[in-house]
C-alpha positions, 0 to 999 in steps of 0.5 A: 579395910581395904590394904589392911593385913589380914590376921589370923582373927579377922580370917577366923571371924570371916570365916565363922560368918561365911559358915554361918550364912552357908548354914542357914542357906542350905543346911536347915532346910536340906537336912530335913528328912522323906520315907523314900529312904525307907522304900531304899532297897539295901543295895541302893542305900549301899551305893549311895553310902560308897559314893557319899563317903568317897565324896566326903573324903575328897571334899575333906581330906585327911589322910590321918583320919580313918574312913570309919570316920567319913563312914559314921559321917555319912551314916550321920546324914543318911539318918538324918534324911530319911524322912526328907523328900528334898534331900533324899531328891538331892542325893538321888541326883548326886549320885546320877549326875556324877555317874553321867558325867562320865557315862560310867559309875564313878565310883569305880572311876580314878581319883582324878576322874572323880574330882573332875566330875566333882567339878563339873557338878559342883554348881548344882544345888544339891553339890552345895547341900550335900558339901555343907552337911559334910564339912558340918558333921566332919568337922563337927566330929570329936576324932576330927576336932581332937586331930585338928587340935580344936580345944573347944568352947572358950567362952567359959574362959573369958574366949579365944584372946585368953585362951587359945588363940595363939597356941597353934603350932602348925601355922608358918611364921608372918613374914 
């Protein structure tokens, strides 16, 4: 494999795999959920919502798609953990870890402020959870998939060779 051209099935293939490992790392045992979000006053729930939809629109952005997307996104995960300890746990030390990084709340922060406390907090455990939950149900999102052009399930129709593998229009040329 080694100097071979990478093609644009070898990328998907790969990328399918690297997804699929990251999934099963982090995304079954982290969306799992803990009555702590029950106990949430409405104002914490609030904040944690503001700061995980802005997480999510600077992790994926997409400036064709509305933030009512990112909201029902982050909706999406906050219903899903309210009943898990170990996630809530993970969202908790988000948000307190990116307002530490800059000793202010970073919500309030410029855009490139908050990507670098992104960085600087990207290699915690609860980065990687809360990206793979992210990236999943964003993409996973019928407004998103229609934006992306994603036609859907081929296997029905003899898979991607016969159907949709070079119908995209975005791509450049190969040189």
């Amino acid at each position: 494999m080694v100097g071979e051209k990478t093609t644009r099935r070898r990328f998907l293939v790969a990328a399918i795999a690297g997804s699929g490992s990251l999934a099963s790392g982090f995304g079954l045992s982290m969306i799992r959920a803990s009555s702590a979000w029950a106990q949430a006053t409405p104002d914490q729930t609030r904040d944690l919502a503001k700061t995980l939809g802005r997480m999510a629109r600077l992790l994926y952005p997409h400036d064709a798609i509305a933030d009512d997307v990112y909201a029902e996104v982050v909706d999406g995960i906050l219903s899903a953990v309210a009943n898990d300890a170990a996630m809530t746990g993970a969202l908790d030390a988000a948000v307190s870890a990116l307002n530490a990084v800059q000793a202010a709340n970073w919500f309030d922060l410029e855009e490139e402020q908050q990507i670098a406390a992104m960085t600087k907090v990207q290699g915690e455990a609860f980065f990687a959870a809360i990206q793979g939950q992210v990236m999943g149900r964003f993409y996973g999102h019928p407004k998103v998939r229609e934006f992306i052009k994603y036609p859907g399930s081929s296997v029905e129709f003899g898979g991607y060779v016969n159907r949709g593998f070079d119908d995209i229009d975005w791509l450049p040329e190969e040189a």
